[in-house]
N, C-alpha and C positions, 0 to 999 in steps of 0.2 A: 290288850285284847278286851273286846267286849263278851263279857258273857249273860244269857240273857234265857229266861225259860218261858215253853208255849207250852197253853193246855187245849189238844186238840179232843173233840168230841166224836164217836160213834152216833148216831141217831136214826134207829131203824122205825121207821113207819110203813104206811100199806105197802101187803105185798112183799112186803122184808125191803123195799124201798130205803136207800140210805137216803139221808140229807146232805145237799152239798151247797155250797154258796160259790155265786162268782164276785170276784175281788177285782178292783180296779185299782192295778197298782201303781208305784208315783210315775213308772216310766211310760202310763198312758194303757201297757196294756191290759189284757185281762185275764185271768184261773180260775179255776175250780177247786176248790179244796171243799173238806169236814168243816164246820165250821170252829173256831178258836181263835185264840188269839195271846198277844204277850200279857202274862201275870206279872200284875203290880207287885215291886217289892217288898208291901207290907200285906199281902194276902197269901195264903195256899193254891196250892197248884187249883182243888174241887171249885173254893171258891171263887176263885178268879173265873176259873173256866166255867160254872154257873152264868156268874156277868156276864161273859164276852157272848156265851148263846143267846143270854135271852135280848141284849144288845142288841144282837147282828138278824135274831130272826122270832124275836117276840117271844120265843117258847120257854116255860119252864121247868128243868130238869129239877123233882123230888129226891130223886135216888139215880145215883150214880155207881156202878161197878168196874173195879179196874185199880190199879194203870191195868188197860187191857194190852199196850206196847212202849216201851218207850224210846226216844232218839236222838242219839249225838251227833251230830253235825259240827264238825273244826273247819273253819277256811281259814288257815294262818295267815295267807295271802292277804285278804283281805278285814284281818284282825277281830272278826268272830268265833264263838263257840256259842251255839245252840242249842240247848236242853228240851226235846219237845215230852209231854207225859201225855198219851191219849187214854180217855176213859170212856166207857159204853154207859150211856142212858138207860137207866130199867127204867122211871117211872118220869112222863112228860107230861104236860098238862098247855093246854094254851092255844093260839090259835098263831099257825107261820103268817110272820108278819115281816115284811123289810122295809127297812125307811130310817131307821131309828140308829143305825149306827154312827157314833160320836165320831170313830175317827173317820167316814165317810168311806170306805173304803169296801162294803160289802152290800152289792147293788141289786143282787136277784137269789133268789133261793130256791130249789126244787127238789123234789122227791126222787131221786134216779134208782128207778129198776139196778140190780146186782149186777148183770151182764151188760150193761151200757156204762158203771161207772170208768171201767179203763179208759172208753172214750171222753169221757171227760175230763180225764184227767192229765189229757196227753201233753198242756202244759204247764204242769206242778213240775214241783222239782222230786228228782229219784226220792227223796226221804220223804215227802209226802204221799205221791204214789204206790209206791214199793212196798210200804208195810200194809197199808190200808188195802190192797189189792191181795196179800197174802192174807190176810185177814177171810176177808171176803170169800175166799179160794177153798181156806181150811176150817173155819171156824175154831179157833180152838179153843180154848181155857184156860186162865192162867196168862201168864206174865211174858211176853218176848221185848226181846233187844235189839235194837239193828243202831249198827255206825256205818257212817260215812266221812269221808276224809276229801272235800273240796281243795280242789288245789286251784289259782290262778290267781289273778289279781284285777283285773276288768271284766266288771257283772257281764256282759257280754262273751265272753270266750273260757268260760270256767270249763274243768274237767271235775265231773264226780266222780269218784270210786266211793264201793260198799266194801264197808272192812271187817264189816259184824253183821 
């Protein structure tokens, strides 16, 4: 089994405007996610996920709050577990920028109004989505947990269930 942790980013700007990035991934196509990405195994979750923002969209986060949720994801199937920590940006400084990403892989960046990110989102996967949308919904404060339990074995035809 691989196991393996992502530190995903909150990043509210104008308007209560979240940040989201589109990703072009190896199979050609493309998502919208928070911006983040996988922590090196000699770094912490803050500071990895510091790098991977200002990597993927030039910004720099000062001050960071959170885990605002965090996320387990098992595909036995397919021989992953997933660790994601997301934390909310209080203090940013910089100017959005894309271009600069090493693994190539985060190709446009933009502001989305609160009531348009669902549509953006429509194809992330449930653990990306799902929490970040209840987030959005409630605001709340403090610390939540969601699992999921991917079942199949061809990227293609998986089933996700929420089990937390």
């Amino acid at each position: 089994m691989r196991d393996w942790t992502v530190g995903g980013a909150v990043i509210e700007g104008p308007g209560a405007a979240v940040l989201m990035v589109r990703n072009l991934r190896r199979n050609g196509t493309y998502d919208w996610t928070p911006p983040g990405g996988v922590i090196d195994g000699d770094e912490g979750v803050v500071a990895g996920l510091s790098r991977e923002v200002r990597e993927e969209t030039g910004l720099e986060v000062l001050t960071w709050a959170g885990p605002l949720y965090s996320i387990e994801a098992a595909a036995p199937g397919l021989g992953w577990n997933l660790r994601v920590e997301v934390h909310r940006a209080v203090q940013v400084v910089g100017d959005l920028v894309v271009g600069d990403d090493p693994d190539g892989i985060v190709v446009e960046a933009e502001w989305v109004a609160p009531d348009l990110c669902a549509a953006r989102l429509t194809d992330a996967h449930p653990w990306v989505r799902e929490p970040l949308l209840e987030w959005l919904d409630e605001r709340w404060v403090g610390h939540r947990e969601f699992g999921y339990l991917v079942e199949g074995t061809e990227p293609g035809d998986l089933r996700v269930e929420r089990v937390a």
